[in-house]
PDB file as gemmi writes it, atoms N, CA and C in Angstrom:
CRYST1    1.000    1.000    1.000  90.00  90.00  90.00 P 1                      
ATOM      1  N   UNK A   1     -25.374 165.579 -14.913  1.00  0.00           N  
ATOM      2  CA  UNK A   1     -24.045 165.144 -15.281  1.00  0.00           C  
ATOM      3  C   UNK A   1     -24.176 163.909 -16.177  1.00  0.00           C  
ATOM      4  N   UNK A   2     -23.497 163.980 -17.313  1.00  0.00           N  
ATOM      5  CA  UNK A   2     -23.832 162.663 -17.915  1.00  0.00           C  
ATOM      6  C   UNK A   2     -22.658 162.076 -17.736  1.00  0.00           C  
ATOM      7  N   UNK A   3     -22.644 160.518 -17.804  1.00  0.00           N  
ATOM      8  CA  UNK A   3     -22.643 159.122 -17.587  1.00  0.00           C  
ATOM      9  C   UNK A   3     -21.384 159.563 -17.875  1.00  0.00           C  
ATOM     10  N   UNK A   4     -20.471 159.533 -19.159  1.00  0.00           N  
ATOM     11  CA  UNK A   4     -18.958 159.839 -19.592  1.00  0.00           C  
ATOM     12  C   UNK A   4     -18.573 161.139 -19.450  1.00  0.00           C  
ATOM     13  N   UNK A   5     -18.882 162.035 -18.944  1.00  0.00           N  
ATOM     14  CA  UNK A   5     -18.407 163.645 -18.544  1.00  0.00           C  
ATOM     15  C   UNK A   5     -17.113 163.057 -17.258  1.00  0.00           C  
ATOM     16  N   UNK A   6     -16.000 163.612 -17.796  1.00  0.00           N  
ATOM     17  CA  UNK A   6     -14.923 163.302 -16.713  1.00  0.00           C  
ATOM     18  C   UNK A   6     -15.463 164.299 -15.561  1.00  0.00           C  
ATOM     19  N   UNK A   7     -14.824 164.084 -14.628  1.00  0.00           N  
ATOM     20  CA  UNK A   7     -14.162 164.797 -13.580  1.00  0.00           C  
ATOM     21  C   UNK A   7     -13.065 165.560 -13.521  1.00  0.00           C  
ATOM     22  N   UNK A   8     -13.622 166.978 -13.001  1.00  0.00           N  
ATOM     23  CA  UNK A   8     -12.340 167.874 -12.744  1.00  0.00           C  
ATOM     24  C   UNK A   8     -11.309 167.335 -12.003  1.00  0.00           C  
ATOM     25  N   UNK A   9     -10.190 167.112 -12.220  1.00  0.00           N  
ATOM     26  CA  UNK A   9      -9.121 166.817 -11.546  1.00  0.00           C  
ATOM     27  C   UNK A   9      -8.701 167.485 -10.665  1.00  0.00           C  
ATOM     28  N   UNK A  10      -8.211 167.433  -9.405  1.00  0.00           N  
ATOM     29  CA  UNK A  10      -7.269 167.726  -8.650  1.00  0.00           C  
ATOM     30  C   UNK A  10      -6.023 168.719  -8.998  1.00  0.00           C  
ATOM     31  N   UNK A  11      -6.304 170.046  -8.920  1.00  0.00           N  
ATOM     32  CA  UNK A  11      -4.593 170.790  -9.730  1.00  0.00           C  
ATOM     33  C   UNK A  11      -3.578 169.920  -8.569  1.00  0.00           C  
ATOM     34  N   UNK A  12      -2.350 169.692  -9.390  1.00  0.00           N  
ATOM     35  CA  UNK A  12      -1.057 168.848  -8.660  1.00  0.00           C  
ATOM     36  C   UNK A  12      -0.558 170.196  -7.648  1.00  0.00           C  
ATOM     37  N   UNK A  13      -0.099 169.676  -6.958  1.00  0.00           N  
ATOM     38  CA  UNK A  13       1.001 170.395  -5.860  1.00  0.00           C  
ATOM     39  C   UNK A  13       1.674 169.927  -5.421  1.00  0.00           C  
ATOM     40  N   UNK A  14       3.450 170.976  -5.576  1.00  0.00           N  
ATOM     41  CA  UNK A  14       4.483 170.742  -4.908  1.00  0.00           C  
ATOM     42  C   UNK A  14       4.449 170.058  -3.507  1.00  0.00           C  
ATOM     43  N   UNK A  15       4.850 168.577  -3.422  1.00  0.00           N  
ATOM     44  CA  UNK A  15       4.691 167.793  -2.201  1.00  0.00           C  
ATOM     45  C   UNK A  15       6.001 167.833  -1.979  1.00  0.00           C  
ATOM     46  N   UNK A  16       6.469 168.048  -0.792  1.00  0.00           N  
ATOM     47  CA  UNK A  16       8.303 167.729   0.194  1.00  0.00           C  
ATOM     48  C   UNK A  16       8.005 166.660   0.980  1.00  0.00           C  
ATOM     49  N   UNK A  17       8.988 165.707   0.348  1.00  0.00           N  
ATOM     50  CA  UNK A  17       8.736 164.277   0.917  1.00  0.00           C  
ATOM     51  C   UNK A  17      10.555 163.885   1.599  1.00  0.00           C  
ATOM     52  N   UNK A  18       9.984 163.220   2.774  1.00  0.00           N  
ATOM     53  CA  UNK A  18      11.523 162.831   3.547  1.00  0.00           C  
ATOM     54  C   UNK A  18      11.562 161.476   3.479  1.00  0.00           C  
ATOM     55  N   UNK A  19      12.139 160.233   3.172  1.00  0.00           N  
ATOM     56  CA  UNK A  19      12.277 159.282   3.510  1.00  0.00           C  
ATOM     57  C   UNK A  19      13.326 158.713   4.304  1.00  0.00           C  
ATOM     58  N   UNK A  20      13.126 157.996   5.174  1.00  0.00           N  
ATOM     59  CA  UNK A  20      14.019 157.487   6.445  1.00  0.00           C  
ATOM     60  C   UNK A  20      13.873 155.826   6.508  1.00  0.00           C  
ATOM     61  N   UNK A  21      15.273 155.674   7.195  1.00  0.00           N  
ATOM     62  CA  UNK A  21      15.051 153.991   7.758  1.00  0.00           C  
ATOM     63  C   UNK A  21      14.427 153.834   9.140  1.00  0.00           C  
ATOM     64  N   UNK A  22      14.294 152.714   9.647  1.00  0.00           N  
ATOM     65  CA  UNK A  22      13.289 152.468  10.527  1.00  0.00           C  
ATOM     66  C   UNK A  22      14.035 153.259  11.680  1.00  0.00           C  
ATOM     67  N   UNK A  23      15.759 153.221  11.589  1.00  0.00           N  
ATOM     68  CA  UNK A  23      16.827 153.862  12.468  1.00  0.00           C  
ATOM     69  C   UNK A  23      16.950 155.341  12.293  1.00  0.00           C  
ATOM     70  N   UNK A  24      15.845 155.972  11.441  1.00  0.00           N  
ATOM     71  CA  UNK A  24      15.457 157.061  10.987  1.00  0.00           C  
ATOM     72  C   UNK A  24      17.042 157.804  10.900  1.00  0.00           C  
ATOM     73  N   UNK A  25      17.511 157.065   9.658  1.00  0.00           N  
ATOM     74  CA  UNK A  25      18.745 157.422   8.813  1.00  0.00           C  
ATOM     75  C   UNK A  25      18.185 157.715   7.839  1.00  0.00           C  
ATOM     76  N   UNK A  26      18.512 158.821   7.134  1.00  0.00           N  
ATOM     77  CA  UNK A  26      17.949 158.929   5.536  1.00  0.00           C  
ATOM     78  C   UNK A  26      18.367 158.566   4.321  1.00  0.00           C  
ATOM     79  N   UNK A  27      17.304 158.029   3.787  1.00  0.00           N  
ATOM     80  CA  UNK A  27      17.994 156.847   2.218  1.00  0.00           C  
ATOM     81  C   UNK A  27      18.206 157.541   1.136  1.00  0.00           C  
ATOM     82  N   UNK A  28      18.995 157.855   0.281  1.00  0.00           N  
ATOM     83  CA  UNK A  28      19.503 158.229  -1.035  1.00  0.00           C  
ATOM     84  C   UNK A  28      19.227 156.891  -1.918  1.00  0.00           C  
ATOM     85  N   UNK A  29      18.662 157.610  -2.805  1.00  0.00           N  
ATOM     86  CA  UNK A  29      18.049 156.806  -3.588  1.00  0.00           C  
ATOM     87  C   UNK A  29      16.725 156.226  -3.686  1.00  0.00           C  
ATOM     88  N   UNK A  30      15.915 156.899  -3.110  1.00  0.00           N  
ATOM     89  CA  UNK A  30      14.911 155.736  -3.418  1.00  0.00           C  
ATOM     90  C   UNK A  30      13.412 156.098  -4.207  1.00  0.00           C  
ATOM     91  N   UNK A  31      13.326 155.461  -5.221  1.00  0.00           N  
ATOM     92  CA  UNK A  31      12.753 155.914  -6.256  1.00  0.00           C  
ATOM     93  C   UNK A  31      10.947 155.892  -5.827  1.00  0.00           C  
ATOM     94  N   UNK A  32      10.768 157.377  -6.034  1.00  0.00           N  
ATOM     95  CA  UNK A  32       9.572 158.049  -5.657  1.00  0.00           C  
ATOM     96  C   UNK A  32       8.424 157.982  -7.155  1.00  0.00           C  
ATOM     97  N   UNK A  33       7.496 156.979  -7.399  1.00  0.00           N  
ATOM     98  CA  UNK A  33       6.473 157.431  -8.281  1.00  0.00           C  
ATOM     99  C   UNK A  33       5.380 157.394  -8.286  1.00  0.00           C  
ATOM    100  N   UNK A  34       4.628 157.916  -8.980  1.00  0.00           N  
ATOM    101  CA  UNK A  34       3.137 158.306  -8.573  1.00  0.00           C  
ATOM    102  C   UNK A  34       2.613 157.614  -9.978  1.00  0.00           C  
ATOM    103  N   UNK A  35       1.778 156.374  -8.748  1.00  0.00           N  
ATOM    104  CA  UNK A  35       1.326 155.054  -9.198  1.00  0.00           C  
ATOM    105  C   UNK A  35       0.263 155.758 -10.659  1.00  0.00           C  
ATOM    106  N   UNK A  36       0.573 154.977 -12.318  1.00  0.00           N  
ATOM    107  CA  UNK A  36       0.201 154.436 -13.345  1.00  0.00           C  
ATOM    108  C   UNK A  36       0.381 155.994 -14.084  1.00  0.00           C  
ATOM    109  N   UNK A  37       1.640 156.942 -13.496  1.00  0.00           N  
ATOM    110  CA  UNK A  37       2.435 157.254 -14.750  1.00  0.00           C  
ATOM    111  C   UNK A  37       3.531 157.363 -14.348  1.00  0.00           C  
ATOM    112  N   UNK A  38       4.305 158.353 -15.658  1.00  0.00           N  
ATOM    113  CA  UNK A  38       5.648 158.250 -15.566  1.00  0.00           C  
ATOM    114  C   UNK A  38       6.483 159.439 -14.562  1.00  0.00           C  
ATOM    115  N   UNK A  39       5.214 159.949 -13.974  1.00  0.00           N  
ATOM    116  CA  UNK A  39       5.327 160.806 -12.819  1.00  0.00           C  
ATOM    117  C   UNK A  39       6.616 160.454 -11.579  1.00  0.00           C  
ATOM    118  N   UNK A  40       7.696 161.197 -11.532  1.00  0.00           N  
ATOM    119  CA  UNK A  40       8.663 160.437 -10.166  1.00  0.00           C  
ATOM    120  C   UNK A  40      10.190 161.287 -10.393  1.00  0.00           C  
ATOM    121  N   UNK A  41      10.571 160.944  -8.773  1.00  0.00           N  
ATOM    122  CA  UNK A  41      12.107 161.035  -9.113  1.00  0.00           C  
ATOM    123  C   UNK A  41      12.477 159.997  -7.761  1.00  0.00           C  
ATOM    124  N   UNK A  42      13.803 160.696  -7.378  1.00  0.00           N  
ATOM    125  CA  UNK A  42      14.674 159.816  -6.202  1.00  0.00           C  
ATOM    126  C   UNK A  42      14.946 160.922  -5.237  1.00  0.00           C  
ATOM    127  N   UNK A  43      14.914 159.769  -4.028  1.00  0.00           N  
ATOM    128  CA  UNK A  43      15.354 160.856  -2.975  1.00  0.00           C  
ATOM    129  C   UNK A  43      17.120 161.613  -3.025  1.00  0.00           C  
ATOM    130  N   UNK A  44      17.559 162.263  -2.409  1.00  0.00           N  
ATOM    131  CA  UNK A  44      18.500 163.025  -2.285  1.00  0.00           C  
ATOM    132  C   UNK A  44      19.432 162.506  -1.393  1.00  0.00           C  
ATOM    133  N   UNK A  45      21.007 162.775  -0.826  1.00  0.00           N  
ATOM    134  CA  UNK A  45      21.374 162.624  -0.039  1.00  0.00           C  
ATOM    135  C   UNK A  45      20.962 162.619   1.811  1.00  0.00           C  
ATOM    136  N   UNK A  46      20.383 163.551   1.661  1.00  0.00           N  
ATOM    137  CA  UNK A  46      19.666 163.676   2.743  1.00  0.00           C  
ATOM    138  C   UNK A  46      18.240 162.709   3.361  1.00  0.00           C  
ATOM    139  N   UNK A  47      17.694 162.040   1.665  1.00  0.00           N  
ATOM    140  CA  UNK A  47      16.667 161.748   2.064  1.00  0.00           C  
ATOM    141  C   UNK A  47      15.238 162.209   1.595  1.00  0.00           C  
ATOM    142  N   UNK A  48      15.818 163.974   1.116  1.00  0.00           N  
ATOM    143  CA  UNK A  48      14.756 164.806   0.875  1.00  0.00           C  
ATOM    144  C   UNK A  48      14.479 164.393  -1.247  1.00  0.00           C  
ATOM    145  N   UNK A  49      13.057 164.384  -1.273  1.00  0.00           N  
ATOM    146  CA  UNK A  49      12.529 164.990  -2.427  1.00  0.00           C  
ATOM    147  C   UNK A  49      11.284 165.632  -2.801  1.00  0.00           C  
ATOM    148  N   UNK A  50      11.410 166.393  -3.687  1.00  0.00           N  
ATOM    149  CA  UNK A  50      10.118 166.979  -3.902  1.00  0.00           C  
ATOM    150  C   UNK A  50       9.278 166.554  -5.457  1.00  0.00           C  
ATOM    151  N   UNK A  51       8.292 166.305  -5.328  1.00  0.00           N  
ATOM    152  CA  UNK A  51       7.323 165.922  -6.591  1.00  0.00           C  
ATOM    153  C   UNK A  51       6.095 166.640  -6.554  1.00  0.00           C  
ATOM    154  N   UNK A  52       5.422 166.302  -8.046  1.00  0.00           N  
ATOM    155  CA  UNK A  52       4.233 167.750  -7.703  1.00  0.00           C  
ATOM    156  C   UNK A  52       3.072 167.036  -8.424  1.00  0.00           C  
ATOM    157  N   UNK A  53       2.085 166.565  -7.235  1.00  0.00           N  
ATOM    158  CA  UNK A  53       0.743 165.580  -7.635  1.00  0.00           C  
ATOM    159  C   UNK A  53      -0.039 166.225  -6.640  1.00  0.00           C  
ATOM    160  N   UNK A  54      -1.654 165.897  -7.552  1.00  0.00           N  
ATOM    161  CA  UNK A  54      -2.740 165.469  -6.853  1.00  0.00           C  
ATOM    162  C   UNK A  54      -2.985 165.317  -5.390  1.00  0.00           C  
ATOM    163  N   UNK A  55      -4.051 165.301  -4.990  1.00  0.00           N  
ATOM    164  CA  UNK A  55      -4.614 164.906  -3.265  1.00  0.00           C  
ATOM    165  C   UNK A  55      -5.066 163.421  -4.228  1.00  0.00           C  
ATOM    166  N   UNK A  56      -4.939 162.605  -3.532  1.00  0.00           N  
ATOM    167  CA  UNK A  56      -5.650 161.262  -3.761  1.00  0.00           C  
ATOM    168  C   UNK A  56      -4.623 160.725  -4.480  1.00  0.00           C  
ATOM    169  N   UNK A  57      -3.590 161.097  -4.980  1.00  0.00           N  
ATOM    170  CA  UNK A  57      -2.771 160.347  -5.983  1.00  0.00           C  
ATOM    171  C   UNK A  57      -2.157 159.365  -5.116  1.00  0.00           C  
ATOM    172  N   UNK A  58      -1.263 158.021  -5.762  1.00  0.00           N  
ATOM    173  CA  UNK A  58      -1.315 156.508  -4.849  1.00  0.00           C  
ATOM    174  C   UNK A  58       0.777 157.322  -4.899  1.00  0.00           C  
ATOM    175  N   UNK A  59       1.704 157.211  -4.319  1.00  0.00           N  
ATOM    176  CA  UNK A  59       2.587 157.494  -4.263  1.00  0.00           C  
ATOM    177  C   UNK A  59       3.833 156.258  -3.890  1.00  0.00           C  
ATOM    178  N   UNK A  60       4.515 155.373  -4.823  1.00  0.00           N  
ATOM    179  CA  UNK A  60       4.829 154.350  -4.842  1.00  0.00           C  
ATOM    180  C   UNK A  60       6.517 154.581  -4.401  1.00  0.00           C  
ATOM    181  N   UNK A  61       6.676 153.850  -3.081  1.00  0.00           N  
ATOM    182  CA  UNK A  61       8.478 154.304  -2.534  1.00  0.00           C  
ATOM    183  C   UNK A  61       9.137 152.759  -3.271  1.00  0.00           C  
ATOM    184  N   UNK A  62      10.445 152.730  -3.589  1.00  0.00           N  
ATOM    185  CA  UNK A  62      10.742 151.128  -3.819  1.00  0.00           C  
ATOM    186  C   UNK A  62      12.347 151.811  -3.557  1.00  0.00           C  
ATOM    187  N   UNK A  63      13.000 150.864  -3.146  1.00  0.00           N  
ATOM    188  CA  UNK A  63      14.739 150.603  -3.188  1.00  0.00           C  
ATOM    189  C   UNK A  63      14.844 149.210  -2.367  1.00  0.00           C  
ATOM    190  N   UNK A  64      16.183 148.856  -3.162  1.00  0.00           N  
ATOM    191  CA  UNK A  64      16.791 147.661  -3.129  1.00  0.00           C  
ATOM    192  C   UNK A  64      16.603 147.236  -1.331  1.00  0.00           C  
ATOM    193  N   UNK A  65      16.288 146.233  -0.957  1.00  0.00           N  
ATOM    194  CA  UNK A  65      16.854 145.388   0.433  1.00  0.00           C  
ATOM    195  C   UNK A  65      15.657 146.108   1.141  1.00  0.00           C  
ATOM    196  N   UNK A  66      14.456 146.796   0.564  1.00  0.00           N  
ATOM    197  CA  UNK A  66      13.843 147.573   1.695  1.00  0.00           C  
ATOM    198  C   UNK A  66      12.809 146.887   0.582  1.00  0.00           C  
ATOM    199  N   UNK A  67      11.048 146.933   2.005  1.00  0.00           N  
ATOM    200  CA  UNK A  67       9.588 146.725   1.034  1.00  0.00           C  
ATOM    201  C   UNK A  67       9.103 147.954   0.721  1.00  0.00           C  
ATOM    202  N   UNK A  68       8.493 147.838  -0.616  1.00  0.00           N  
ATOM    203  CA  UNK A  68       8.231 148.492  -1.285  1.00  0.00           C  
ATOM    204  C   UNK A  68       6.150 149.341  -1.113  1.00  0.00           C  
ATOM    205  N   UNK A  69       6.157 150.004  -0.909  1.00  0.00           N  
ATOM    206  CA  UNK A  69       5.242 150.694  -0.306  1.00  0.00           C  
ATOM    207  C   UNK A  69       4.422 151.946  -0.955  1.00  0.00           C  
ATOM    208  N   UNK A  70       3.380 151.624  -1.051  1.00  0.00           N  
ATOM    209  CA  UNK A  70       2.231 152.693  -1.398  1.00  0.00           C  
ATOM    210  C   UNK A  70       1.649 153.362  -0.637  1.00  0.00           C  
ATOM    211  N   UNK A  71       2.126 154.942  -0.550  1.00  0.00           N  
ATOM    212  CA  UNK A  71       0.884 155.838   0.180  1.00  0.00           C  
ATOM    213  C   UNK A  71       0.268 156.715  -0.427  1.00  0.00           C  
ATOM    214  N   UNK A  72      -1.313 156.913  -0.123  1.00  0.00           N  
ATOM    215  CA  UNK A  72      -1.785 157.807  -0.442  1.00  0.00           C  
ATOM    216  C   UNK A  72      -1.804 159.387  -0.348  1.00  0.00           C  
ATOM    217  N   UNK A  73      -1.442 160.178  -0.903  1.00  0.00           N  
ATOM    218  CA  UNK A  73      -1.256 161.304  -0.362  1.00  0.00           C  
ATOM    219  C   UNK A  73      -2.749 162.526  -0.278  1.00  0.00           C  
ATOM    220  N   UNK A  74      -2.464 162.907   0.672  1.00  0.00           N  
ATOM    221  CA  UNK A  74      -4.019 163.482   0.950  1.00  0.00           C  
ATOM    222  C   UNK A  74      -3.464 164.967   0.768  1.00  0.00           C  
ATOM    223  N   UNK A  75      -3.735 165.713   2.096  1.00  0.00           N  
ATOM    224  CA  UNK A  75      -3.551 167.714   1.763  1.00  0.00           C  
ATOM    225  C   UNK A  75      -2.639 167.750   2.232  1.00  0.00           C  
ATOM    226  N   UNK A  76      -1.773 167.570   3.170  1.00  0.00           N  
ATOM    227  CA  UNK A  76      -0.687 167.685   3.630  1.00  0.00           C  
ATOM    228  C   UNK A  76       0.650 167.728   2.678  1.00  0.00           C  
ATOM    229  N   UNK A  77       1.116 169.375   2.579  1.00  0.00           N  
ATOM    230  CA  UNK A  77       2.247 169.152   1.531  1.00  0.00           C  
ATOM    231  C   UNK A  77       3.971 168.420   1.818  1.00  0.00           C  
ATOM    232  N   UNK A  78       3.782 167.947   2.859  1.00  0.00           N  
ATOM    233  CA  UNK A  78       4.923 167.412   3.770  1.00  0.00           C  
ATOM    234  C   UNK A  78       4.540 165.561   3.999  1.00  0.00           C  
ATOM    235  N   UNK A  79       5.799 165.127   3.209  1.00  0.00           N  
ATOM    236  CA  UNK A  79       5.151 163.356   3.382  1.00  0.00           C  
ATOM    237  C   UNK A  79       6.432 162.976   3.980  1.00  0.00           C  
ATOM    238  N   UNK A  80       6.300 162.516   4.862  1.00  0.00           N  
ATOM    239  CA  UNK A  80       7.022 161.398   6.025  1.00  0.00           C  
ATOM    240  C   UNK A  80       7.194 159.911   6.092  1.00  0.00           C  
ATOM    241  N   UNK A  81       8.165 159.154   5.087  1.00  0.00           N  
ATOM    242  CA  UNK A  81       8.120 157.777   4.842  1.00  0.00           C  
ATOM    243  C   UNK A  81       9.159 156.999   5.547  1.00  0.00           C  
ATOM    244  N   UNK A  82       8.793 155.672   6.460  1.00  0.00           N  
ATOM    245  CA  UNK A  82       9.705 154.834   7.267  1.00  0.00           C  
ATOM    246  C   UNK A  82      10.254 153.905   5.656  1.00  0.00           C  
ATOM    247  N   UNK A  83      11.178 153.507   5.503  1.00  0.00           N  
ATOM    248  CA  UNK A  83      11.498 152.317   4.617  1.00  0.00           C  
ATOM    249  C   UNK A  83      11.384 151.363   5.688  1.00  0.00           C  
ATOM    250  N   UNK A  84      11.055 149.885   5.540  1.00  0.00           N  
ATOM    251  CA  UNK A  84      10.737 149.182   6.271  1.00  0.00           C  
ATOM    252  C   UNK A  84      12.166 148.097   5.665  1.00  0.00           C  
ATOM    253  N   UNK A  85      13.096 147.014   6.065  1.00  0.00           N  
ATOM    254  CA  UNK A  85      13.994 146.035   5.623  1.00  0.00           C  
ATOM    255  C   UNK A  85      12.826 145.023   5.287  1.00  0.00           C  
ATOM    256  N   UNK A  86      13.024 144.300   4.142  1.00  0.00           N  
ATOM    257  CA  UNK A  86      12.097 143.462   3.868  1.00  0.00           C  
ATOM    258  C   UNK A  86      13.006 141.951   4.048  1.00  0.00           C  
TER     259      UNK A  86                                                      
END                                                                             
C-alpha cells in the first residue's frame, strides 16, 4: 500500500435518529450534522430524523438552551439522543 493511496470509504447508510429531552419529550428542531461537511438536516415534530452516513462518521446535535453534542455513529441504524439543558 503506498504512503498516499486513500482508503476505501465506508458506503453511507440510511441512519433513523430520535432525539429527546432528558423528560424524554421530543425536540423539533434540532439541527443534525455530520461533523466537517455540509452533510445534515433537523429533527421533526416528533423528534424523528433520518440522515445517510458512514460507520465512524462524528454526528453533531445543537439547539438553542440545550449542550451541544457529538456522537459517533457506529453499525447500528437506529440513534437515540438525550438533549441535555445546558
Amino acid at each position: 500500500m503506498k504512503l498516499n493511496e486513500e482508503r476505501a470509504e465506508s458506503p453511507k447508510v440510511e441512519r433513523y435518529i430520535r432525539v429527546k429531552t432528558e423528560n424524554k419529550e421530543p425536540l423539533l428542531g434540532v439541527s443534525i450534522i455530520e461533523k466537517g461537511t455540509h452533510n445534515g438536516t433537523i429533527s421533526d415534530l416528533e423528534g424523528y430524523a433520518r440522515l445517510s452516513v458512514a460507520s465512524g462518521a462524528i454526528l453533531v446535535f445543537s439547539f438553542v438552551g440545550y449542550c451541544t453534542q457529538e456522537i459517533k455513529v457506529g453499525s447500528n441504524r437506529t440513534i437515540d439522543v438525550v438533549m441535555k439543558e445546558c
